[in-house]
N, C-alpha and C positions, 0 to 999 in steps of 0.2 A: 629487633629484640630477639634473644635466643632463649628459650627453654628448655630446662631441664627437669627432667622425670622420675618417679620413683621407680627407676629401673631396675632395685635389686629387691625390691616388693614383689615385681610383675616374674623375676626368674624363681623368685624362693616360694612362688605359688603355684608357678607350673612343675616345679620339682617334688613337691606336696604332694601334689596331685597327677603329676602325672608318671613317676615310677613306682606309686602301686599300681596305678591303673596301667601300666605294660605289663606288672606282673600279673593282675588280673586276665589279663588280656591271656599270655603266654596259655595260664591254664585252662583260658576256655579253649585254646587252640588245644591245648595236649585232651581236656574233655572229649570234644568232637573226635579226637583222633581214638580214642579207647572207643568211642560209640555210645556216650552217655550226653546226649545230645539236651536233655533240660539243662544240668550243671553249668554245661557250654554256653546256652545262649542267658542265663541268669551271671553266668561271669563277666562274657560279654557286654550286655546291658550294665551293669553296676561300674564296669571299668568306662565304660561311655558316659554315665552320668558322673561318676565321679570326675573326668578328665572336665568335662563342663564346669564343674560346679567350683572348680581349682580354677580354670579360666575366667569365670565369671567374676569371684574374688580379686584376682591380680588385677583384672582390666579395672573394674571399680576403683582398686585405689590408686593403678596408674594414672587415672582420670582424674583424678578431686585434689592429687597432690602433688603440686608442683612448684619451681621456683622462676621464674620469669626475671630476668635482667638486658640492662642495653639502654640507652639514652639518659645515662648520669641515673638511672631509680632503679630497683631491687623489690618485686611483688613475690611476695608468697602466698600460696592457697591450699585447705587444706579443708577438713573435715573435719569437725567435732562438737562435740557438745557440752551445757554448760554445766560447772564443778559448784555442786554443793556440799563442805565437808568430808569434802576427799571422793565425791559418789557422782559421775554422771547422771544427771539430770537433765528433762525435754526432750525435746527432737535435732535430729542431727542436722547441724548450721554449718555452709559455705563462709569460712574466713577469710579473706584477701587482707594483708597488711603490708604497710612498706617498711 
């Protein structure tokens, strides 16, 4: 059976996150370089957490949604929750359907 992935979830979160966080990155380099060494290491930090936290998102939904095919069936899986009224409602449930 072969799977496929919500691969353009996982690149449009790293792209999210991760060309501010070069640009953050850039100025704490250029900080450090003027010699204002707080600014530097507070841009640094925030372009590190930010890069995470953009990673952390994409691998999540690369994880939970996907399509699985191969021996005559067709599984999809995905994440969500249940619609009341047009309004998510409860806790977030694992769906497999064929």
């Amino acid at each position: 059976m072969r799977t496929l992935h919500a691969n353009g979830a996982l690149i449009l979160c790293f792209a999210f996150s991760g060309v501010p966080g070069v640009i953050l990155i850039l100025l704490g380099i250029n900080a450090f370089w003027e010699g204002r060494m707080d600014e530097g290491i507070c841009s640094i930090v925030g372009a590190i957490l930010f890069i995470l936290f953009g990673a952390f998102a994409g691998l999540r939904i690369y994880r939970t949604h996907w399509i699985r095919y191969g021996d005559g069936k067709v599984t999809i899986r995905r994440v969500s929750k249940e619609r009341v009224n047009g309004k998510p409602v409860g806790k977030w449930e694992n769906r497999e359907g064929l």
